[in-house]
C-alpha positions in Angstrom: 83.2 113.6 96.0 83.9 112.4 92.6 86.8 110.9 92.6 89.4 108.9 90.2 92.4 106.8 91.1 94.9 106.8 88.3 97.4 103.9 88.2 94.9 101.1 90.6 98.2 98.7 91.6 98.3 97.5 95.5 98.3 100.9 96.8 95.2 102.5 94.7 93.2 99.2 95.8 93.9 99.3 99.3 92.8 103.6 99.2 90.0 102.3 97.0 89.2 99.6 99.8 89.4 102.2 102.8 87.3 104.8 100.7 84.9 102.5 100.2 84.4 101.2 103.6 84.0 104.5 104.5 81.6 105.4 101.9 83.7 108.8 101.4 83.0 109.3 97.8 79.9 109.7 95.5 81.9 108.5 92.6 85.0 106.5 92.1 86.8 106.0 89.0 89.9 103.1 89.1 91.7 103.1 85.9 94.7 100.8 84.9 96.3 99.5 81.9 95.2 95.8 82.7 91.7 96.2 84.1 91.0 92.5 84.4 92.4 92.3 87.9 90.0 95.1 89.3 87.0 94.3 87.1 85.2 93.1 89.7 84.7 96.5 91.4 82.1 97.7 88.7 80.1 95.2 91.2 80.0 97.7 93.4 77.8 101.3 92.8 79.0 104.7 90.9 82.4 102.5 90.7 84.2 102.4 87.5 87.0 101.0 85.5 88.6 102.0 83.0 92.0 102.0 80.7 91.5 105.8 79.5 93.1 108.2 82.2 91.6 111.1 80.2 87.9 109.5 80.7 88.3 109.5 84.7 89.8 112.9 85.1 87.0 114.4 82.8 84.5 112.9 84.7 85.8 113.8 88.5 87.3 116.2 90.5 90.2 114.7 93.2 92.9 113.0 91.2 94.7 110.3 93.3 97.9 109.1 91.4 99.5 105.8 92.3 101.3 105.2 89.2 105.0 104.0 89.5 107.3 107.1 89.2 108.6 106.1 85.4 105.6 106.5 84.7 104.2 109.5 86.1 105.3 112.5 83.5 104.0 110.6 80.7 100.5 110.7 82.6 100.7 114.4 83.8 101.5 115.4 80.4 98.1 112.7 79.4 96.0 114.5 81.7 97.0 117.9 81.4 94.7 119.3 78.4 91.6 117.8 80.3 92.7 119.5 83.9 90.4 122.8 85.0 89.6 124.6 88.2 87.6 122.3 89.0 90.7 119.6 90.0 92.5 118.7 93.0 95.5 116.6 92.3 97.0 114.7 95.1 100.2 112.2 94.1 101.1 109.5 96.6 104.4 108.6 94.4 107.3 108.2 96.2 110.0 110.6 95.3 108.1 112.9 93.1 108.6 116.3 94.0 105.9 118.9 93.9 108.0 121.0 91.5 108.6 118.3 88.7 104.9 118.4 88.7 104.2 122.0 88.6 107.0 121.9 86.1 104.3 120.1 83.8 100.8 121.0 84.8 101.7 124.7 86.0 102.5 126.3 89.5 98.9 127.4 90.0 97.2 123.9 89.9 96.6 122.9 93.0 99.0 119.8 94.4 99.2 117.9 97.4 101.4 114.8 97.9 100.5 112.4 100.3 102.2 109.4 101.3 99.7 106.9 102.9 100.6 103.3 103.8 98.5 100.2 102.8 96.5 100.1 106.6 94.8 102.5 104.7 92.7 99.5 103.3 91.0 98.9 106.9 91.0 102.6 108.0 94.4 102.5 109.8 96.9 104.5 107.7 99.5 106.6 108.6 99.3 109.5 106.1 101.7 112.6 105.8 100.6 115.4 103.4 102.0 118.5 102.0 100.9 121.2 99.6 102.1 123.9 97.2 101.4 127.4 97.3 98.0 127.0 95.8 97.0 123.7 97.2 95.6 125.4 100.4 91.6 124.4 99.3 93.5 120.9 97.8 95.1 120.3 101.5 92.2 120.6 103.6 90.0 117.8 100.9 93.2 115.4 101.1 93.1 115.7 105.0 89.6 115.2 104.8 89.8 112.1 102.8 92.8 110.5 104.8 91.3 111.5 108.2 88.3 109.0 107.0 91.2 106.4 106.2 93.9 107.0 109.2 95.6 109.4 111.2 97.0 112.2 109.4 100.2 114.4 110.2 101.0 117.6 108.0 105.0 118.0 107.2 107.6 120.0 105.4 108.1 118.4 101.7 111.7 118.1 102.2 110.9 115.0 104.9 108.8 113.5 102.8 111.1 110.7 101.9 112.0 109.9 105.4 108.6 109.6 106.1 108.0 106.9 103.3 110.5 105.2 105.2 109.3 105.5 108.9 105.7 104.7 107.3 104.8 103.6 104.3 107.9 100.8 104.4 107.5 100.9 108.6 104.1 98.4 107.8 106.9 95.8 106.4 109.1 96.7 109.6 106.5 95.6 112.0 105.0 92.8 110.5 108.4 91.4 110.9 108.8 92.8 114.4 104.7 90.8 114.8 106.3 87.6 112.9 109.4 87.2 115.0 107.0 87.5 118.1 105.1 85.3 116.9 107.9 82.4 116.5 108.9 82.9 119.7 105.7 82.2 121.1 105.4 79.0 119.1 108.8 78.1 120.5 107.2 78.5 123.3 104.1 76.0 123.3 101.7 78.0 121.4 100.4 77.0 118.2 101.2 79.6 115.5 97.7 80.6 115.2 97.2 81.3 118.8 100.9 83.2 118.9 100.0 85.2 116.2 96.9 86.6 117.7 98.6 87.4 121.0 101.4 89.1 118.8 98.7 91.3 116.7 96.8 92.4 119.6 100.1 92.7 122.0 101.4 95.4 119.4 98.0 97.2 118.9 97.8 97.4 122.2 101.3 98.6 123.0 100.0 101.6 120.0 96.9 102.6 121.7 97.8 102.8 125.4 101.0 105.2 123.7 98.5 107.2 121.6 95.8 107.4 124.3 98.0 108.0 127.3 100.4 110.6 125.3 103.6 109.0 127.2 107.1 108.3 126.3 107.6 104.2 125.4 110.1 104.1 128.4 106.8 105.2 130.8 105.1 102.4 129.6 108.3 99.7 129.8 109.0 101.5 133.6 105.7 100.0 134.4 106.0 96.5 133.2 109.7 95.6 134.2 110.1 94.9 138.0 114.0 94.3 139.5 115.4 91.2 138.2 112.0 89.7 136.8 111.7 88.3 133.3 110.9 91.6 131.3 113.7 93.5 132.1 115.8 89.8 131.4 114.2 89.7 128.2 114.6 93.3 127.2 118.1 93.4 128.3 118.8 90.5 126.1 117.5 91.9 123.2 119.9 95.3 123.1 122.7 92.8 123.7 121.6 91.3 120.5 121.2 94.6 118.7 117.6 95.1 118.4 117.9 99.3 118.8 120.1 99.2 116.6 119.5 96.9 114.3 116.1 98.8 113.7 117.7 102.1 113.1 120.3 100.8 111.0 117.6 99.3 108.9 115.3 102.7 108.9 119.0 104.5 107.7 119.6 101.5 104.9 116.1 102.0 103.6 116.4 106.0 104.3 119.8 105.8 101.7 118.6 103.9 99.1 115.1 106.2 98.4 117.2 108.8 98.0 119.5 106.9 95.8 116.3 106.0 93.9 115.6 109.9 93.7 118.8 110.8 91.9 118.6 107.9 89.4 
């Protein structure tokens, strides 16, 4: 697959990364105003960098766009004279609707949006994807690509934003969830190395034995809490602190202020 990522910020590298691992591409074009940061990835083969948008799309065929949303129009409207039958075009930029786009490159080129999260950089994203009417052919490459890179759930457009939240900002949710472990291991006796480990592989754990075993999180706690022993102390604590709710009530703030950032 010939590929170009247009706009290569923190997000393009970390798809870049996870493509690259996975050796899911037969050419890769990063392109970014600045190049000087990613230079070093002409190291690597049929990888290339460049400043000229126009130069990657004419020379591939799946457009992934990671530009920041300001900036987004000004590039469809770039790209648009150099686009064919040839190109899928798949936009992981948060809050831009498929019809703004169709509104610039047509409702017949094919579009998918995707909204990955940056575990896609070691293979662990979780990526939802939607398509237009004639991003049928479009859909099925992007769920190829992200299968490679993640897990992969198909959804209505119209949750799109809520699943930026639960996702793509959910990463920054639990790392803070693994850091707060992590302190109170060191509080108590552990060296913040050794917390930290038991905290990554606690909460990978926790993941797997859900994903593999299909059950409800309250399965799992039933089997770890015993009457009056110290998980069920522990846990009890926690929702008399808030922790339920604190976590939804954080999910709604961030849930509010995307949208806010839509209309604006």
């Amino acid at each position: 697959m010939k590929i170009a990522i247009i706009g290569t910020g923190n997000l393009g590298l970390s798809i870049a990364k996870g493509l690259l691992m996975h050796n899911n591409y037969t050419q890769l074009y990063l392109t970014k105003r600045n190049t000087e940061s990613i230079q070093e990835w002409t190291d690597y083969k049929n990888v290339f960098v460049s400043t000229d948008n126009t130069e990657a799309v004419r020379n591939s065929d799946i457009l992934i766009f990671t530009v920041q949303p300001g900036h987004f129009e000004g590039v469809l409207e770039q790209i648009k004279p150099f686009l064919n039958e040839k190109h899928h075009l798949i936009s992981a930029i948060t809050g831009f609707k498929i019809e703004r786009m169709e509104r610039i490159v047509g409702d017949q080129t094919p579009i998918v949006r995707a909204m990955p999260n940056t575990a896609i950089a070691v293979g662990a994203s979780m990526t939802t994807i939607c398509h237009n009417k004639a991003g049928g052919k479009s859909f099925q490459i992007a769920e190829a690509i992200f299968k490679h890179l993640g897990h992969t759930l198909p959804i209505a457009e119209e949750h799109m934003q809520a699943a930026t939240v639960l996702c793509a900002s959910g990463i920054a949710f639990w790392m803070r969830l693994i850091r707060a472990t992590t302190q109170g291991g060191v509080q108590m006796g552990f060296d913040a190395k050794e917390a930290m480990e038991m905290s990554m592989y606690t909460a990978l754990g926790a993941a797997q034995l859900l994903i593999e075993s299909g059950n409800h999180p309250e399965e799992e706690i039933d089997r770890v809490t015993t009457p009056q022993g110290c998980t069920i102390e522990g846990l009890n604590q926690m929702e008399h602190q808030g922790l339920s709710s604190s976590l939804i009530q954080g999910l709604m703030a961030s849930f509010n202020k995307i949208n806010q950032i839509r209309k604006s």
